[in-house]
Every structure is written in C-alpha cells, then in structure tokens.
N, C-alpha and C positions, 0 to 999 in steps of 0.2 A: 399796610405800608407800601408806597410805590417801591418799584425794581431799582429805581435809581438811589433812593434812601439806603440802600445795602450793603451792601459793600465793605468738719474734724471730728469726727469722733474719737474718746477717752482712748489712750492706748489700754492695750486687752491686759496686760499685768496689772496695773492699777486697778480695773475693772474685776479681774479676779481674785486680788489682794481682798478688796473689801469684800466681796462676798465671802472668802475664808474665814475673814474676820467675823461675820454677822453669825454665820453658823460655829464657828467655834464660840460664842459669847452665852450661845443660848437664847438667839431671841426666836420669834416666834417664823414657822417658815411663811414664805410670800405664797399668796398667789399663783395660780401658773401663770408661763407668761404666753402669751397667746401668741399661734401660730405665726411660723415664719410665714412673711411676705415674700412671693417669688415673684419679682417685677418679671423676669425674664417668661415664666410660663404666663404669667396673666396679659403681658402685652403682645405673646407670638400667639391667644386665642382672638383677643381683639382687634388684632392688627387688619382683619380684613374688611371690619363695619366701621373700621375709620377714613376718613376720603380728607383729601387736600382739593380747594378750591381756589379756581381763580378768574378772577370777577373784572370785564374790561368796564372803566365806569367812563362816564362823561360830569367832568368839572370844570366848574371858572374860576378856579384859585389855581395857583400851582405850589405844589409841595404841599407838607405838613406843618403846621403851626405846632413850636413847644408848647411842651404844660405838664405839672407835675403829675395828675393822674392821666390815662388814656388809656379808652378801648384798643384788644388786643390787634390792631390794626394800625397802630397808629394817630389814631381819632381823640383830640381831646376831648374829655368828659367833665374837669375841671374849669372852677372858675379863677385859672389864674391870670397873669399877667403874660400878655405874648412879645418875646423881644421885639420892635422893629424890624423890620425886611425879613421875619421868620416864614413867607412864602403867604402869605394870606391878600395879595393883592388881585385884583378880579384880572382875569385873561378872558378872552375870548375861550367858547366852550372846545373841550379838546379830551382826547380819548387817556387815562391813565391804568396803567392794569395795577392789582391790588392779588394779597392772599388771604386765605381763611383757611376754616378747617368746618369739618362737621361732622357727624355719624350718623351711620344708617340707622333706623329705628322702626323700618316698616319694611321688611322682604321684597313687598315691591317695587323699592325709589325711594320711599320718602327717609329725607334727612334733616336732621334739626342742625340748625346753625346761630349766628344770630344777626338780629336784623343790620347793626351794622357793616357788617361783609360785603351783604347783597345793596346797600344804598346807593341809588344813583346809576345801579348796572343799565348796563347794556347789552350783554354778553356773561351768561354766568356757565365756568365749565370745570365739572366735578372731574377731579381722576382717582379712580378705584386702586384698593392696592395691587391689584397683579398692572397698574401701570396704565391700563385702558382709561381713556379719555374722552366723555361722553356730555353734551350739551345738556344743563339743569335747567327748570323752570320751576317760578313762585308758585308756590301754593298758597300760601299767607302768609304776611308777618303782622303781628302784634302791634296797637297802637299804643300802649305805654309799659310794654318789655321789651326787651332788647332779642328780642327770638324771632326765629321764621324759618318755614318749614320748605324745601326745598324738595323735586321730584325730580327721577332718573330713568327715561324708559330703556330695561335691557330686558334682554330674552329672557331668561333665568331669575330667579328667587334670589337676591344678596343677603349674606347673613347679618345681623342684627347685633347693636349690642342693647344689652337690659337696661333698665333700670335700677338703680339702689334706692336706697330711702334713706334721705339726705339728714333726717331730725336724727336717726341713730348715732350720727358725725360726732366723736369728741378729739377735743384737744390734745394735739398732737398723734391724732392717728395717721399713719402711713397713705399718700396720696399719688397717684400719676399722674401727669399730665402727656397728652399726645397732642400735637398739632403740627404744623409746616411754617415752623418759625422765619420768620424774614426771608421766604419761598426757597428754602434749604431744601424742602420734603420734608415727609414725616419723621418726625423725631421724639425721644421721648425723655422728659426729667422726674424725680420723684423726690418727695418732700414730704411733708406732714402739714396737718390742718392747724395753721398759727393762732386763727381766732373765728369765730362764728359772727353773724349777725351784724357785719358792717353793713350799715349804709351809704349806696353811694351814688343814686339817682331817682328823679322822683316818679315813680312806679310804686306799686303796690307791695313788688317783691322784692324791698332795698333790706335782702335778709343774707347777703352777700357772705359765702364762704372764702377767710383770708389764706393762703397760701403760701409757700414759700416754694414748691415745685417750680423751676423755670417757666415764665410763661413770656412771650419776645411777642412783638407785632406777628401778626400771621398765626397764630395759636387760637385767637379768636374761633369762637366756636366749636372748638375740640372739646373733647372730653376730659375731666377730671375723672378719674376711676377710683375705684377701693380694690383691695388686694381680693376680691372676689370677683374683678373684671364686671363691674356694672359702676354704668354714668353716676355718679354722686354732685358733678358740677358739670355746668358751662363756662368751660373758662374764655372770660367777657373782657375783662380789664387787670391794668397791670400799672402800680405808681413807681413811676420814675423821678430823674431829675432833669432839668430845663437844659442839659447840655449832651446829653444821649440818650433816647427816647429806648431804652433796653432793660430789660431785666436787673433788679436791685435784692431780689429775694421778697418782692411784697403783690403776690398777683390774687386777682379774685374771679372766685366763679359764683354763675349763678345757680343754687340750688337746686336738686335734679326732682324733689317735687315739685318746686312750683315750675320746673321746666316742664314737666309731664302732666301737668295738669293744665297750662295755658295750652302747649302744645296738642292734648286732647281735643280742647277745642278749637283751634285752628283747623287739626285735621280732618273735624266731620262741626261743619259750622252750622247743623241741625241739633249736635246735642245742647247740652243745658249750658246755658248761656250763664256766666262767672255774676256774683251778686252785686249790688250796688246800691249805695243809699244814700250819694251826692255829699263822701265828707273829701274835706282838704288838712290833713292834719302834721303837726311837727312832733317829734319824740321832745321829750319834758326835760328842761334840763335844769340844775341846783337854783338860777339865780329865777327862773320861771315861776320854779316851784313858790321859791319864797313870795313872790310879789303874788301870789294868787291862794296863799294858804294854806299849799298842800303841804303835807309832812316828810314826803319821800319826793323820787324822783322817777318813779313808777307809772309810765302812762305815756299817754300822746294829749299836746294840746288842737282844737281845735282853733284853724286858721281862717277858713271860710267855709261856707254853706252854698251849694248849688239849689239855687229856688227851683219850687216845684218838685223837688226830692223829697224822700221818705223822710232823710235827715231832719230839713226845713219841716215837712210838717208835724215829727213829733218836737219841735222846738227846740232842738238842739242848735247852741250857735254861739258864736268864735268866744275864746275863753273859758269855754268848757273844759274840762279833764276828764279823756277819758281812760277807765285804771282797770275795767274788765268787762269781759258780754257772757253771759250766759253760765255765771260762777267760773268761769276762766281769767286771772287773772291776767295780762297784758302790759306788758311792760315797755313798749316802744312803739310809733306811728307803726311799723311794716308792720308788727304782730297785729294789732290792730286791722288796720288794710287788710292781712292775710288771713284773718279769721272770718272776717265780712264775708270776703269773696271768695269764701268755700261753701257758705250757706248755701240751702237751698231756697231757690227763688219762690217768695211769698211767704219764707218762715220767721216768724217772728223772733228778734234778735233783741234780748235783755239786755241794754248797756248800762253797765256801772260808772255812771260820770261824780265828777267832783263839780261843785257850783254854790258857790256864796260860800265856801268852807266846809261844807256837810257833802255827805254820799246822798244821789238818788236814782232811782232805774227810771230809765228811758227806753221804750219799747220802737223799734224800727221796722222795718221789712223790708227788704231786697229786693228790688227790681232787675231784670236782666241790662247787663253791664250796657252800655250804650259804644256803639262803635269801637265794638274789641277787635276789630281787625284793621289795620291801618288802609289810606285807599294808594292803590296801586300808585297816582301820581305822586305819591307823598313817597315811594319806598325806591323806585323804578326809573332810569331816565326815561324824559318824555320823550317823544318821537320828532319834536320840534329841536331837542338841542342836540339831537342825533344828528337828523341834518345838517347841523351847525356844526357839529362837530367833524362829519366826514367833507365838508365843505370847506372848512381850513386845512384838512391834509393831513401829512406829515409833517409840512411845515421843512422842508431839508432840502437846499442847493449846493448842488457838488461841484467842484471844481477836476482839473487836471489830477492823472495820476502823479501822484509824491512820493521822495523820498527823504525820509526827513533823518536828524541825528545819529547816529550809532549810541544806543543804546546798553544795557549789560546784556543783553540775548538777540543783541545784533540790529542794525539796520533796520526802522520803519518801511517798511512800503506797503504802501494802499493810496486810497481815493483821500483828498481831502475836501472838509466841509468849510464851503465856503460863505453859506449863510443862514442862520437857522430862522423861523416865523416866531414872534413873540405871540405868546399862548398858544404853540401848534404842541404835536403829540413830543415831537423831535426836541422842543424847549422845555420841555413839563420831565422829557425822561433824562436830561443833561446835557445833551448836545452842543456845543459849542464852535463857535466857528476859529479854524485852525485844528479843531480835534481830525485826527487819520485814521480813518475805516480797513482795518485788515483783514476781516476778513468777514462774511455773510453765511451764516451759520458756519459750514467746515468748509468754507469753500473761499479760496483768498481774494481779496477787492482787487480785478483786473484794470475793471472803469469804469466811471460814472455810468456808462452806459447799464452795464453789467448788472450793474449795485440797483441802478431805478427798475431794473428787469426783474428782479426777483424783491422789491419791494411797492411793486406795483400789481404783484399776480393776483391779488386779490382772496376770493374764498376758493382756493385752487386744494386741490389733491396734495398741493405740499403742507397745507395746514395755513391758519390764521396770525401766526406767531414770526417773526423773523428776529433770529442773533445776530447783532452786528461788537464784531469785538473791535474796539474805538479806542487809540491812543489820545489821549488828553496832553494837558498840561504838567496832572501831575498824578498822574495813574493810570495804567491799561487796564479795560474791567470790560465787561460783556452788557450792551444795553437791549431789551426787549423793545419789540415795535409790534401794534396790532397792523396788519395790513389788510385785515378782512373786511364784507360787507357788516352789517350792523340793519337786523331786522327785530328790532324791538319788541313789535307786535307779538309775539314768538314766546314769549317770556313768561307767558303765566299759562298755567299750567287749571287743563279743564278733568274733573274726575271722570274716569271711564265707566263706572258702577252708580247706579240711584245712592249707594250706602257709602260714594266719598271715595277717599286713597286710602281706606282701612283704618286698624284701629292700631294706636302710638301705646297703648295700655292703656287700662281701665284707672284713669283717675280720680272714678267719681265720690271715692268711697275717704279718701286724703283729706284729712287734716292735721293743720299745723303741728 
C-alpha cells in the first residue's frame, strides 16, 4: 500500500460453571488441553528473523484500485468491479514507495517474501530488527506463486526462523501473524486458523491457509507462525470491502510447505526441478459433476491440455475427472497440482480419472516444470522506466513562504505548494496545490529555497527518504518522498559459492 493510502471471549464464571457442571454429572473426563500458547515468549524469539521491507517501485497508474479481495499490499487479486476514478488511469511512469514484510530463512541474507512486494522495484530496502537498514537484492521470484526470495549482505550470520509443517494445521488452532502493517513497523495479531484449503489464484498452490489473525496492506510476506515459533504461513492476502482496503477478520496465507519447497528451488536452481505434465485443471463442483456423471464432487475437472506434454500424450483431455494418482485420493484442482509437482521427475504417475461414467488409470510422467522462475523483466522495473521516472521528478513547485489560518495548535507557517506534475512522484503520493510544507524531516520549511535543498541532495549521507509534514485542506499528515538515485542494474543478486545462497531446508523429502 502507498504512504499516502495511510493515514470476546465467554466470561470465566460461565466457563467455570459448566465445567462444575460436567464433572459433578459424571461424565467422562476430556482430554488434556493442550499447552498454553505464550505469544509474548514465541514472538520475543522470533522477533529478530523478522524484517520489514520497503520496496521504491516505478508505476503508471496512480493509487490503488478497490476490490473485495487483495494481496497483503494492497494489490487486487480479485475479479471484481473497480468504482470509476478508483486511481487506475495510466500517468506517466513515476516513483511510489510500498511496504512488505518477510523472514530471514538462510543465516546468510536470504529472505522469503512474496513476489508481489518486490514488483516493479526499483529500490528494495530490508530493515533488520535492531533497526539497521541495509539494501536487498532478487534472488528469484516464482513464475506462478506468489514468492520470492530476497538476499542481504551483512558481516555476521542472522538468525533464522524455521519452518513448521503446515498439513499438521487444524481448525482453530492458535496462529500469529507478524508484519509492518500499513508501514507502522512491526507488529503483531494472533487468531486461530478459520479454514484450510481456500483457493484463491491460479497456481498450483491455491491451498491457502484462512485466518482471522490481523493481516493490513504491508503484512505481505510476514510470517504466520504456531505457538512453537516456526513459519506455518505466508501471509499473502487479505478480503476486504470496496470502501476500506483493511482488515475484516478474513486473511490468508500461503502454506509454509509448499512455501519451502518452491522456495528450495528457487534458492539452489540446480536442484530438482518441481514436476509437470502440461494439465490446466478446475476443482469439481455439484452442477459439473451432475452433467458429466460423476457421483460426488471429489476431484478436479480437466480444462485444457498443453500439447506435446506427458498429459497430451497419454490422452488425457478436457472433461476428464480427475478423483486420485497413485491410490491417493484428491479432492480438489490444488491437491491435484500439488501432488504432481512433488513427484519425482521421470516417475511414473497413476492417475485415477473419471470418463464416459466409469473409473480408468492413466499413466503420466513428469517433466521438469518449464520456466519456474519468473524473468527478471516480468518481476523488476526496467531500466528504461526508471529513466522515465527520474526524468519527471518530483514533480513539486513551491511558491513564497506562507502563513495560512490559525488553526487548533496554532498558526500554519511553512512553504506553499504551488503546482504539482500530473503523474510525478509529488501527485501519486498527495500532494496538492495550496497544501503548506511545515516542516522537512525535524527541521521547519524556512523557503522554497530551503525545502528544494534538501530534496534535491540526492543519494547523500543523509539517506534516500525525505519527511515533509504538509498541511492540506483537510488533514496535517507526514508525506514520504524518494529523493535518491535509482541504479536498477544493482538489484539481483549473484551467489558467492558454486552450491548457491545455501540451503532454505531440505524440501525434497514433502508431500502433500
């Protein structure tokens, strides 16, 4: 989400009544109940392999377009209806800063996030928690999941958080979430796991963990954790409603196996490359079933066939059902998809299809997955809209020092803005003409001269960031500006070792 977008449990007597009740009756005693959760000890161990990230992009829209679901950024993921003027009209290209989140997972740098954080950067810069602030670069992102691995060169080993194993997950278990909600910093909400297995993009791994743990724009790529302080989710996306892109209690992450197992191979792109056998398929649903015979709603239909695939040539094709591979039954496209693409490449894969009304196996083989890493222009600004973008500016002309109304905390005085560039950085983050400049980071707006002094320094010793606190029309609020250079080239990240940026853990051995 841009800078400028920002801006009950049972009472315990009741609770203890019935349990008097249940054992004075004679029934049979429960269960233990399993260990308290201490968010406070499991978030002050992981607090350190957590990072907040913030990503300078180059776009040619301004603003966020509504939509009832969206990535934890802000980012619609939904195919819904966008009001008119909801900021979706092309501008000239121009710099917007953005927040994420992500954790460390490799002692040396490497951090998982996900891929839509880092889209369109220009500028991606992690800050560590004891506050230190250090320049990131791509390692890979994913070309049909939402992940991408991220590297940090510092002196020293960072710690780590783990892995969990996300299939152990049930209903209603205790959940955290950590990320840097709507560039607050890190913060943290906890909830319980509301449902498993949503779908909700088309990927392989639409086996999406539902939540109710707070998750806000900027939470993106943080961690979901379990009370034993290991990643269980990526928290990805979050559904809202079309008139405040914020938290409703319904966020989702993506599973922390199939996070560690894409993420395996992203981070050593020699190992075994994820299976493939060219299907396109839909999860099965009542009225499907009936028109095609099937008895249940058990399965995935196929939708298309990529020729010259394993798929295509044991003759598999569209209107097929498929209901299990290899005596596993499968109950949904992702199970499906994610049973495939754990195989190992060349292993023959027994699929249980439905066709003409009857069951028959259909034998496949997996080929290594084709173009599992997405290409740098696909994820990256180019270096051509970079120049375009530091070629419009700021976009900001100031006029004379002002003194404008008396206010409830007294008297405006600052610089006033007297024209802003349509599509510059200065338009995209609010700027308005008549708004008063009071003051440039802690230091009050003397004069235009002043003000373009220290927002022209460039990639100077004082940093790439300037605060300008701007009275509006109808709110005084703090706007972020990038003032720095923008060297693109810079941004992807080359392994130092023949063996990669290390190893994310051993996913090879995961299945579904």
């Amino acid at each position: 989400m841009t800078w400028r977008n920002w801006m009950g449990r049972l009472p315990l007597a009741i609770v203890a009544t019935a349990a008097f009740c249940a054992i004075g009756a004679g029934m049979p005693a429960r269960a233990a109940a399993p260990a308290r959760c201490d968010v406070a000890d499991v978030v002050t161990q992981a607090l350190p392999s957590i990072v907040n990230i913030t990503v300078v992009k180059v776009l040619t829209t301004n603003g966020e377009a509504d939509g009832v679901a969206a990535t934890a950024d802000g980012k619609s993921i939904a195919n819904t209806p966008v009001p008119a003027g909801a900021g979706d009209e092309p501008t000239p290209p121009h710099f917007e800063t953005f927040v994420g989140s992500g954790s460390i997972i490799n002692p040396a740098g490497v951090i998982i996030t996900n891929k839509h954080v880092i889209k369109d950067a220009a500028v991606i810069t992690v800050r560590l928690n004891d506050n230190t602030e250090v320049p990131a670069q791509l390692i890979a992102a994913a070309s049909l999941v939402d992940l991408a691995l991220l590297k940090v060169n510092v002196p020293q080993p960072l710690p780590t958080l783990p892995f969990g194993n996300s299939a152990a997950l049930r209903i209603g278990q205790t959940v955290i979430a950590v990320g840097n909600p709507l560039g607050l910093g890190t913060s943290v909400s906890v909830g319980v796991v509301s449902a498993r297995g949503r779908d909700l993009m088309s990927s392989p791994f639409d086996d999406y963990i539902q939540t109710d743990a707070t998750i806000n724009p900027g939470n993106s790529g943080g961690p979901l954790m379990d009370c034993s302080g290991k990643i269980v989710g990526i928290n990805t996306a979050l559904l809202s409603n079309s008139h405040v892109l914020g938290s409703i209690g319904i966020g989702f992450a993506l599973p922390a196996n199939e996070a560690q197992f894409v993420a395996s191979r992203l981070d050593n792109l020699q190992s075994a490359a994820p299976s493939w056998v060219g299907l396109h398929l839909q999860t099965l649903t009542a009225r499907l079933a009936t028109i095609f015979g099937r008895p249940d709603t058990s399965g995935a239909i196929v939708t298309a066939v990529v020729p010259d695939s394993s798929a295509a040539a044991a003759g598999i094709q569209p209107g097929d059902i498929i209901a299990g591979a290899d005596g596993h039954a499968l109950a949904s496209a992702s199970a499906v998809l994610t049973y495939i693409v754990t195989r190992p490449i060349g292993q023959p894969i027994s699929l249980l299809i439905w066709r003409d009304r009857q069951m028959q196996d259909v034998e496949v083989r997996g080929t290594p997955w084709p173009d599992l890493t997405a290409l740098r222009s696909n994820v990256l600004a180019s270096p051509a809209l970079v120049a375009a973008a530091q070629a419009t500016g700021l976009g900001l002309q100031l006029a004379a020092k002002a003194t404008t109304e008396q206010t409830r905390s007294g008297p405006v005085i600052g610089v006033q803005v007297a024209a802003v560039t349509h599509g510059s950085q200065a338009d995209a983050m609010g700027l308005r003409p008549g708004d008063v400049i009071e003051r440039v980071d802690g230091k009050p707006a003397t004069s235009p001269a002043d003000v373009m002094h220290e927002l022209a320094r460039g990639a100077s010793s004082d940093g790439d960031l300037v605060a300008l606190l701007v009275h509006g029309k109808t709110d005084t609020r703090w706007v972020t500006l990038y003032v720095g250079r923008v060297y693109v080239s810079g941004l992807l990240a080359t392994p130092e070792l023949p063996g990669g940026f290390g190893s994310v853990g051993d996913a090879s051995a995961w299945t579904p």
